[in-house]
C-alpha positions in Angstrom: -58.9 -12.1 12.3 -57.8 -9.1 14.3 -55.0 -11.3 16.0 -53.7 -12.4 12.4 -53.5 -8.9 11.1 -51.6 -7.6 13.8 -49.3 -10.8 13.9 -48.6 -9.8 10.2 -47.4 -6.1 10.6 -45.3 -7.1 13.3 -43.9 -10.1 11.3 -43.5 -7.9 8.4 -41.5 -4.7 11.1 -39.6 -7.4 12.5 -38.3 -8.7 8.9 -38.0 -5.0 7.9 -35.7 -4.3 11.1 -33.4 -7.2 10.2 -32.8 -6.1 6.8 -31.5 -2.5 7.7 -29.4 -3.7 10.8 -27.0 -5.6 8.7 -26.6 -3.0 5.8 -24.0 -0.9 7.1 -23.9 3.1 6.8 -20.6 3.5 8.8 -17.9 1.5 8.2 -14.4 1.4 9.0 -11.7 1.4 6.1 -8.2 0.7 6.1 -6.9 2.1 2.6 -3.4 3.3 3.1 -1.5 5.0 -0.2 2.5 5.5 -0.3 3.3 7.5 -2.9 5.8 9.3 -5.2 4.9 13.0 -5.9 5.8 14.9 -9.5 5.2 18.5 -8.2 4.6 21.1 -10.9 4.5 24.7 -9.2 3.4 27.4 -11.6 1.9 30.6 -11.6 3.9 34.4 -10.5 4.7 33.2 -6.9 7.9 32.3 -5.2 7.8 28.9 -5.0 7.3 29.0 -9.1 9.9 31.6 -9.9 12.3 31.1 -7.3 12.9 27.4 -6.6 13.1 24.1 -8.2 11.1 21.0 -7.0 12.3 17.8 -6.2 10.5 14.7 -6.3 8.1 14.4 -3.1 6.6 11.5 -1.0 3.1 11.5 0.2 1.3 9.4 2.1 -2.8 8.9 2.6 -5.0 6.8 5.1 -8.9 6.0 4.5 -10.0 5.4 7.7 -14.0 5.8 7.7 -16.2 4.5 4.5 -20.0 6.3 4.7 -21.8 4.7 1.6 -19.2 4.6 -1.0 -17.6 8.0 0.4 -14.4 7.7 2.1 -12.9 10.5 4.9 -9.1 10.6 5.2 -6.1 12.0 6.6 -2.8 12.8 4.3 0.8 14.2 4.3 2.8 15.3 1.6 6.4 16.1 2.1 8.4 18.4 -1.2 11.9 19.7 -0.9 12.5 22.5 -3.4 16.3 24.0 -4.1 16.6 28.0 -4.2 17.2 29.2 -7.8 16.6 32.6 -7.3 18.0 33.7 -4.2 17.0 37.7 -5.0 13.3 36.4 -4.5 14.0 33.8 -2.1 16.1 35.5 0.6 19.3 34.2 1.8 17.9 30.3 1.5 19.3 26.9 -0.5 16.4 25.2 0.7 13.0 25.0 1.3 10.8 22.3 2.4 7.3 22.3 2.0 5.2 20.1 4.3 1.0 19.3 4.4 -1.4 17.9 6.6 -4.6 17.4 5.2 -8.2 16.0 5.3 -10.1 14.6 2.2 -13.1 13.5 1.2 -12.8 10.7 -1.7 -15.4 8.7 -3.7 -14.8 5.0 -5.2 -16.3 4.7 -8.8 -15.8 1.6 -10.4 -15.5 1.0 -13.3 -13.6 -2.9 -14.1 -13.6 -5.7 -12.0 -9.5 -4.3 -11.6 -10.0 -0.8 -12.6 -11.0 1.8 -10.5 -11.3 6.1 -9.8 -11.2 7.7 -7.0 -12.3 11.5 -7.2 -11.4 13.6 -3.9 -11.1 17.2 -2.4 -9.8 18.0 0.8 -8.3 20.8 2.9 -5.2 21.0 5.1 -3.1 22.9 7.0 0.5 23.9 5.3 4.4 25.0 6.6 7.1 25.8 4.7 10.5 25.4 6.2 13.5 26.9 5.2 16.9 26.6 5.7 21.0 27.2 4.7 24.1 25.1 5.2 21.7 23.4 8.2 20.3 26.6 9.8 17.3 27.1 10.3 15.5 30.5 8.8 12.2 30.5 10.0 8.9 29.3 8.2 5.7 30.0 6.6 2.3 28.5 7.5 -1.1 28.9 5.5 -4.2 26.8 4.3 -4.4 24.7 1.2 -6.9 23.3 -1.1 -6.7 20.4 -3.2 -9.1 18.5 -5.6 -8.0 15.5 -7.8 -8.3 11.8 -8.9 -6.6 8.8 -8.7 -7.1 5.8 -10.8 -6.4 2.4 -9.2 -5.4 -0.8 -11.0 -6.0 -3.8 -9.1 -2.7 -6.6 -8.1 -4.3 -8.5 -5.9 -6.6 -8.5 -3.3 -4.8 -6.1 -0.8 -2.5 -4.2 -3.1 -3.1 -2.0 -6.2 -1.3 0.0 -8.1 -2.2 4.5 -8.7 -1.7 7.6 -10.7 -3.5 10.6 -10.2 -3.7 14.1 -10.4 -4.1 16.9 -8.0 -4.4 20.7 -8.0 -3.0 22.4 -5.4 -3.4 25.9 -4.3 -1.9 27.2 -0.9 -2.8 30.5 1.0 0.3 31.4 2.9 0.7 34.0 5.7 3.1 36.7 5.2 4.2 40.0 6.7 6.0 42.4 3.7 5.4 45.5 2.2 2.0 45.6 -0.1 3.6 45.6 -3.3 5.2 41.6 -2.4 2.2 40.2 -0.4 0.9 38.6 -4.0 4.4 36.9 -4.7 4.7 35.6 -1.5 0.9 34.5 0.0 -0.2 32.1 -2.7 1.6 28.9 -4.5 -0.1 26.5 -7.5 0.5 23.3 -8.1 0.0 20.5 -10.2 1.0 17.0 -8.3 1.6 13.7 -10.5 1.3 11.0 -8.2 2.4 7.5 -9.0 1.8 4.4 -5.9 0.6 1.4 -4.0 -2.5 1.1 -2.3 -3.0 -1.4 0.1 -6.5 -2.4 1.1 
């Protein structure tokens, strides 16, 4: 009797073990997103009042999936036209580039229809330049949170818009009274993509 018993609680570890090797915490995911940015810069700062945005390009790869929470890596590119140049120096251009990390989480909610809620942080540098010279940059931090919303093609390729907020911390050495016009930008980012999966 004492030999059965203990036969049984190691059958029953042994069938317990086998069940939690094969479900998965970490996995490795492959989601890359190409995408078209609709930048909408508001707020009293410089890139708001003093430039005009042009259509960005953005680009986002899910590389590491724990549960149904994904980690990623991004880069958005903008290039913004001087409108102002009284508050934007002696510029035509500026071009705003981001690296960034996110943390995203896949809710579905069709067999095709998904969202995809994220937040991330990243690091930020604004070029800018005239008639091809180069004047210097601006670096900072930046904060985003937003969603996209996936429609299902086919198997490895689906179709996004989303929405992003945006806010930058810039670093800038001025007199006190400018620091608040030139250390912060707000923006609101349409994005319309592919995703491939």
């Amino acid at each position: 009797m004492k030999y059965s018993i203990l036969f049984f609680l190691l059958s029953l570890q042994l069938c317990y073990c086998q069940e939690t090797e094969n479900k998965k915490i970490i996995k490795f995911n492959h989601d890359i997103r190409l995408n078209a940015i609709f930048p909408v810069n508001y707020g009293d700062n410089f890139l708001a009042k003093s430039n005009k945005a042009n259509i960005g390009v953005g680009i986002n790869f899910s590389f590491l999936k724990i549960y149904d929470f994904k980690l990623g890596i991004g880069y958005d590119y903008i290039y913004y036209s001087t409108t102002d140049i009284t508050r934007a120096g002696n510029v035509d251009n500026s071009r705003y580039n981001t690296v960034y990390g996110d943390i995203a989480y896949e809710i579905k909610i069709l067999d095709k229809l998904q969202i995809e809620p994220y937040f991330g942080l990243g690091s930020t540098k604004i070029n800018f330049t005239s008639d091809n010279r180069n004047f210097g940059h601006q670096t900072g931090n930046d904060f985003r949170v937003g969603f996209n919303t996936d429609y299902k093609l086919n198997r490895k390729l689906s179709a996004f818009v989303g929405l992003c907020y945006l806010q930058s911390k810039l670093d800038i050495n001025t007199t006190p009274e400018l620091i608040s016009f030139y250390d912060n930008s707000k923006m609101l980012q349409i994005n319309i993509g592919l995703k491939i999966n």
